[in-house]
C-alpha positions in Angstrom: 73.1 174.6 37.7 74.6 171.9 35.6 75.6 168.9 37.3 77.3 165.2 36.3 77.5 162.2 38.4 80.2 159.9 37.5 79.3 156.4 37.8 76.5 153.3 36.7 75.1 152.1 39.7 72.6 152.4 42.1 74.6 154.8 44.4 74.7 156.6 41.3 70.7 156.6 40.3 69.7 157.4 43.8 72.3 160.6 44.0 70.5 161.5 40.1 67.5 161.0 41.3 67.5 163.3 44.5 69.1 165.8 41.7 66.4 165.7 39.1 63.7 166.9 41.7 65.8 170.1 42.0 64.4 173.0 40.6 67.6 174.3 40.1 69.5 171.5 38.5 68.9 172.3 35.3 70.6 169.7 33.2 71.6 166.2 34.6 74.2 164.2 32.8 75.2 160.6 33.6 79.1 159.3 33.0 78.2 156.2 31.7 74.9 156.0 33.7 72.5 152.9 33.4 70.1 151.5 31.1 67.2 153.9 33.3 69.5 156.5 34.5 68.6 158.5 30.8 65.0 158.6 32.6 66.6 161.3 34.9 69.4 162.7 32.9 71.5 162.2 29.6 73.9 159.5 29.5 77.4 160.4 28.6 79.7 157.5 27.0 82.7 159.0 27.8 85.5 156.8 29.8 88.9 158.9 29.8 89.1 161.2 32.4 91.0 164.3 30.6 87.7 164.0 27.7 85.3 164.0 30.2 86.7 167.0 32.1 86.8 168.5 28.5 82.9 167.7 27.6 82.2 169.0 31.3 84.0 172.3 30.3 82.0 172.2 26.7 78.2 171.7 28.8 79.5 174.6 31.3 78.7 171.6 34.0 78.7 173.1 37.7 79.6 170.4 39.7 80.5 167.0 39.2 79.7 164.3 41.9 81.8 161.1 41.9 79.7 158.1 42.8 82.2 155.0 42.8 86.1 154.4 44.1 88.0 153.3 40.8 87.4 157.0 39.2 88.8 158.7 42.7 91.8 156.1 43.3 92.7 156.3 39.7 92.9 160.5 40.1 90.0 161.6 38.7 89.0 164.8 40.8 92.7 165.9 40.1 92.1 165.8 36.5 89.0 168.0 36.8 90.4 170.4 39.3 93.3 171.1 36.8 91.1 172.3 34.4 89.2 174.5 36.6 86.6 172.2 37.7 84.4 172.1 40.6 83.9 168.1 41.5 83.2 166.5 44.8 85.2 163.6 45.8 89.1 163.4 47.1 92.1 163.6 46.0 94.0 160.7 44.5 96.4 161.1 47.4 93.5 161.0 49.5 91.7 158.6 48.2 94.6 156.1 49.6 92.3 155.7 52.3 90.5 153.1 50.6 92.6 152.2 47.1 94.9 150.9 50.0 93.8 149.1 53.0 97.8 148.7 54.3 97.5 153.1 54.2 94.6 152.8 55.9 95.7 151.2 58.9 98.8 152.9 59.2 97.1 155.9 58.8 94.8 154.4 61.8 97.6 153.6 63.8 100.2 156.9 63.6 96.6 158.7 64.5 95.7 157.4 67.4 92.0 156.1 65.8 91.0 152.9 67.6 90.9 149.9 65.5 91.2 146.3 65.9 95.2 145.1 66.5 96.8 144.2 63.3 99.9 143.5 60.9 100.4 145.0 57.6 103.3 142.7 55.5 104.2 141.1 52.2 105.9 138.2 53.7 104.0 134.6 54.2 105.7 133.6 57.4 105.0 136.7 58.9 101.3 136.5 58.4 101.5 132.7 59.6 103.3 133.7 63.2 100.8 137.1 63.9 97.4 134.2 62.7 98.9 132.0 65.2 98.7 134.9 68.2 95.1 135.1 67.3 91.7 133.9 68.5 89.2 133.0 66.0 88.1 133.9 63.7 91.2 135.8 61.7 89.9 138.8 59.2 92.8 139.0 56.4 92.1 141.7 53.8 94.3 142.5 50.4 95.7 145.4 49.9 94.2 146.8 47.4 90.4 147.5 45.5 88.6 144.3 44.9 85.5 145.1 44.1 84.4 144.4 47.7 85.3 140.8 47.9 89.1 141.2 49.2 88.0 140.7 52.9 88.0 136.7 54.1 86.9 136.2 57.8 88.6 132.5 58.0 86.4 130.2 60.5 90.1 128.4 61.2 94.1 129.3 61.5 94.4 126.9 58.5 91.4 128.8 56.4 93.3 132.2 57.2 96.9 131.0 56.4 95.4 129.8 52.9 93.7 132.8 52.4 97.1 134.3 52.7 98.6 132.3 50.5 96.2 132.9 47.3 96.1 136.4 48.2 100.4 137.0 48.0 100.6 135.0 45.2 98.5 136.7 43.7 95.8 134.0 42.4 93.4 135.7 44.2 93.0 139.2 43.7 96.0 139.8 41.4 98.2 142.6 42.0 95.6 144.0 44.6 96.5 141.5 47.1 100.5 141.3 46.6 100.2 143.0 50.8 97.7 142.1 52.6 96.3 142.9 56.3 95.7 139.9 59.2 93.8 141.2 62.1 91.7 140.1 65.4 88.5 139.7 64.7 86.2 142.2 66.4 82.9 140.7 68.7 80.1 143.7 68.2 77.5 145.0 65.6 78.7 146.9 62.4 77.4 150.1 61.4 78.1 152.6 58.8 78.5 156.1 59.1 78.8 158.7 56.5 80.6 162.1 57.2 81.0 164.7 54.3 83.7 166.2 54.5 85.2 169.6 52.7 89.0 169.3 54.1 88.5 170.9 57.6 84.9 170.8 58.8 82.3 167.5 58.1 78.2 166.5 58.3 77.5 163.8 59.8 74.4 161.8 58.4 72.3 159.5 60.0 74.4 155.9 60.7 72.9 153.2 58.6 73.3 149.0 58.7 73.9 147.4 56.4 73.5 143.8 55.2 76.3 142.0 53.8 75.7 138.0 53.4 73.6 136.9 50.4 71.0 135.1 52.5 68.5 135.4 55.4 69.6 134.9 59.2 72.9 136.7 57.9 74.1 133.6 56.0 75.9 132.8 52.7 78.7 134.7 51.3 79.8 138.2 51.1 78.5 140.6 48.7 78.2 144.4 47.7 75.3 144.2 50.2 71.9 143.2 49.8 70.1 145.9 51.8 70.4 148.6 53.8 68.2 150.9 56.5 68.6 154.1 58.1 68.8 155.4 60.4 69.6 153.0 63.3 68.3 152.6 66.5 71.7 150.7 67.8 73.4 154.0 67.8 72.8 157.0 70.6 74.0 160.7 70.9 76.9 159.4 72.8 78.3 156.9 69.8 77.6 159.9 68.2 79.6 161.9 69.4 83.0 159.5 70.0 82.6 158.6 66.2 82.9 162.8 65.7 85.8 163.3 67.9 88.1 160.0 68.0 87.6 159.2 63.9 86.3 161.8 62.0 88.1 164.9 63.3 91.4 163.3 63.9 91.2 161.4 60.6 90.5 165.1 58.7 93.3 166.7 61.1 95.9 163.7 60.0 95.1 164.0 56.4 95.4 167.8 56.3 99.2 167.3 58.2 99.6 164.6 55.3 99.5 167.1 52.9 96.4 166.0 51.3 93.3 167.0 52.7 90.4 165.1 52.5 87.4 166.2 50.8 84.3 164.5 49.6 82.7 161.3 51.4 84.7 159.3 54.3 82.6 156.2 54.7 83.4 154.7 57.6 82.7 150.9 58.6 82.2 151.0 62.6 82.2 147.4 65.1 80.4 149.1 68.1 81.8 146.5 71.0 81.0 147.4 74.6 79.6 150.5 73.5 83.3 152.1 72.1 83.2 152.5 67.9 86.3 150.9 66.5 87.3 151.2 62.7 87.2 148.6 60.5 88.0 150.3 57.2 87.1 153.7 55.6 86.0 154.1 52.1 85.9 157.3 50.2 82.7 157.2 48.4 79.0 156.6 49.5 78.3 152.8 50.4 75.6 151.1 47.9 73.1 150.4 49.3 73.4 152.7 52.0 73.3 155.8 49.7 69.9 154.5 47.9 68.2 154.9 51.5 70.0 158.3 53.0 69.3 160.3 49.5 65.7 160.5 50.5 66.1 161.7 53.9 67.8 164.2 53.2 65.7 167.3 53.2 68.5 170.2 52.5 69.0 170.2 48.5 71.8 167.3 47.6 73.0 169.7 45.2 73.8 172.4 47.8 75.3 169.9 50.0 77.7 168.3 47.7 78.6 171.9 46.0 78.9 173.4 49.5 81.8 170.8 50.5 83.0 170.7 46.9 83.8 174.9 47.6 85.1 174.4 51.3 82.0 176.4 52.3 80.2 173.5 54.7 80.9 175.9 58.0 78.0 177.9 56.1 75.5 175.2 56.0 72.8 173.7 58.3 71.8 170.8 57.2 68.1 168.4 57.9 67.1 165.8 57.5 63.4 163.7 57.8 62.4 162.3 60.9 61.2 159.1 58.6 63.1 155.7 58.2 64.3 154.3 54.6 64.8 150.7 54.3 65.9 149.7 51.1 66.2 146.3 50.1 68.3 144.9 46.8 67.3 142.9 44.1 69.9 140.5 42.1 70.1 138.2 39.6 70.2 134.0 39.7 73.7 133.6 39.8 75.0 136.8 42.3 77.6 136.8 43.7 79.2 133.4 42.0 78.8 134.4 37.9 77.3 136.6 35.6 73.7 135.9 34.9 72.4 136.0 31.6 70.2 138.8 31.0 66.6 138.9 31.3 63.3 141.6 31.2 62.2 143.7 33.7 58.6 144.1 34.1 57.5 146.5 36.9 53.9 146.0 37.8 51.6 149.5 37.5 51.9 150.8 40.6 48.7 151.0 42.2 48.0 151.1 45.7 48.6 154.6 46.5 50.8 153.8 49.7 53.4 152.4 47.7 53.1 155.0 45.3 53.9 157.8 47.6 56.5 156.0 49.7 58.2 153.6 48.0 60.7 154.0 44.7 63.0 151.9 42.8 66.7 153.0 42.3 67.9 150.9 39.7 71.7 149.7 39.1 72.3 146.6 37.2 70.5 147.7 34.3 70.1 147.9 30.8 67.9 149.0 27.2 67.7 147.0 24.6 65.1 148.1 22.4 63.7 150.3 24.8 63.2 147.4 27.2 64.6 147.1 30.4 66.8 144.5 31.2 68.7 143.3 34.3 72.2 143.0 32.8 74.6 143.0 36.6 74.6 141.1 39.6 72.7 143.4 41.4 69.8 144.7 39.3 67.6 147.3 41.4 67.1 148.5 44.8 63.9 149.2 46.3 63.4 151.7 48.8 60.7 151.9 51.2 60.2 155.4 53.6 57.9 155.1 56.7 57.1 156.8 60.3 58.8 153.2 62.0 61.3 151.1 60.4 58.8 148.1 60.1 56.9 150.8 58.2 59.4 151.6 55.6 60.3 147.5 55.5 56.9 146.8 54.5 56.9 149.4 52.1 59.7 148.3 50.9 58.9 144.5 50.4 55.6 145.6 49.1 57.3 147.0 46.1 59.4 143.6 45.8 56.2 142.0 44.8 55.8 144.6 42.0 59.2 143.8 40.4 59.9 140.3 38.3 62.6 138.9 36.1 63.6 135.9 35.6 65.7 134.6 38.5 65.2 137.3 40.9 66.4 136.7 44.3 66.9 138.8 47.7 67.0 138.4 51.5 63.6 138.8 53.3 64.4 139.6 56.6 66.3 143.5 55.6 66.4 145.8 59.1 65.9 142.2 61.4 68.5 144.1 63.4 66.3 146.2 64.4 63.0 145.2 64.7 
């Protein structure tokens, strides 16, 4: 089988790299792919959609796995699909889930999916009078993509009201933040779960945590997330099992009866309070760095997973996974999340102390070549992942790794999985 992965990060190297240690993957190709995702595949410099689905047609590719959310908002799977494609991902309809956080919780709402109590509007002094019926703090979220930044979680009414302000006038987030959503603020512990879904039946994988501030103790500002680890010990059979039947099922049921099934990914953010999940957004691609730790526990074929739901053919497959834990731990430059860092070498010590070797891997993102060196060229540069019998295991593993990796300005959070251990 021939298979492409659309995307540059390290979502994207982690899914490639699970790929390249199947036998029957037999060419790997990378749309753009990172400055070490050649080391798994060939890279593929090809940015419009109807070309790609054309060069996909040309290699007789298989399957094609989308990695990030502007490709599946913008309509990508569509475009392959009408050329007789096989690619895993929804629908551009579908994908509204996440390219629209107003659709979301509308969706949410005409459902019946619990979430936290919220208004959806355009109008200043609307979101002024519904901040002034809250308690602190007030979550306010524009409408559309931002990269992951488009959530505030104002400490004050006046914090929130500004907040509001820059986002409808569009200083902060442009045209993605012309609508925004104000809602309560909910008290619990986040999780993430993962469900892969093929338009009528889903696999849910292990839930993960994952770590959002930039610095220890859950401090600093927001960012793409600078670790992950899976799975948790803060979720039971029971959680389990109210995620499957109050959001997954009726989310795939309520997408089906709006005429556009949902197939691919639903990534759902979860606040667990008093023991009852409640949704805080879905997005409609794997998490990074949640997928950089669940590729490796995955012990079915990734291949056979994603072409199974790709082909509406996941009522046919069983899928396992290791009884290990993966704790995975992200590496970024000087100036993340503020500015753009300047680039600088990566040197990765030889690897060796055997436990390391065997247990521990690096899935790398922000990166490029430049004369066959490796550079860290994005705000987050690499990812390393550490696997384990215990969670403190993998950590170590993890962190031990860390110490093998330098470039100038390096930074990360030391206290990844504090949660639970």
């Amino acid at each position: 089988m021939n298979v492409m992965v659309i995307g540059s990060g390290g979502r994207e190297f982690a899914i490639g790299r699970a790929l390249s240690k199947d036998a029957m993957v037999q060419k790997l190709y990378f749309a753009p792919g990172n400055g070490a995702t050649d080391r798994l595949g060939e890279n593929v410099a090809i940015s419009d959609y109807e070309a790609l689905a054309l060069f996909a047609k040309e290699r007789g590719v298989d399957l094609t796995i989308v990695g990030p959310e502007g490709p599946l908002v913008d309509g990508v799977v569509d475009i392959f699909k009408a050329h007789g494609l096989t690619i895993f991902g929804p629908s551009k309809a579908a994908a509204r889930l996440e390219g629209s956080k107003v659709y979301m919780k509308n969706f949410l709402a005409k459902y019946g999916i619990p979430t936290a109590r919220y208004i959806e509007t355009d109008h200043i002094e609307t979101a002024y009078k519904f901040i002034a019926t809250l308690a602190l703090p007030v979550v306010v979220k524009a409408d559309g993509l931002c990269a992951g930044k488009g959530v505030i979680i104002a400490q004050s009414h006046d914090e929130a009201k500004k907040a509001v302000g820059e986002m409808l006038s569009g200083a902060a987030f442009g045209d993605a933040g012309r609508k925004v959503v104000v809602e309560e603020f909910l008290d619990g512990y986040e999780l993430s779960m993962f469900a892969i879904c093929d338009g009528e039946e889903f696999i849910l994988l292990p839930a993960a945590q994952d770590h959002k501030r930039l610095l220890d103790g859950d401090q600093g500002p927001n960012t793409g997330g600078m670790g992950a680890y899976a799975p948790t010990p803060l979720v039971d059979d029971v959680i389990y099992e109210k995620v499957k039947t109050r959001v997954i099922r009726p989310t795939l049921e309520g997408m089906r009866a709006e005429g556009c099934p949902f197939e691919g990914v639903l990534f759902i953010g979860l606040m667990i309070v008093g023991g009852e999940p409640l949704t805080l957004e879905f997005n409609v691609r794997f998490g990074d760095p949640e997928c950089e730790i669940l590729m490796p526990l995955m012990q079915t074929p990734a291949r056979e997973l994603f072409y199974k739901a790709a082909t509406k053919q996941l009522d046919a497959l069983h899928v396992s996974f290791s009884n290990q834990y993966a704790v995975g731990v992200v590496m970024a430059s000087r100036d993340y999340p503020y500015h753009n860092s300047m680039p600088a070498e990566i040197i990765v010590d030889e690897i060796i102390h055997e436990e390391i070797a065997e247990h521990a891997h690096i899935c790398f993102a922000g990166v490029g070549s430049q004369d066959g060196v490796l550079m860290a060229t994005g705000g987050r540069v690499l990812v390393c992942v550490g696997l384990g019998e215990s969670i403190r295991e993998a950590r170590d593993r993890a962190y031990m790794l860390c110490g093998q990796v330098h470039f100038a300005g390096k930074k990360l959070r030391s206290d990844i999985a504090y949660q639970a251990l």
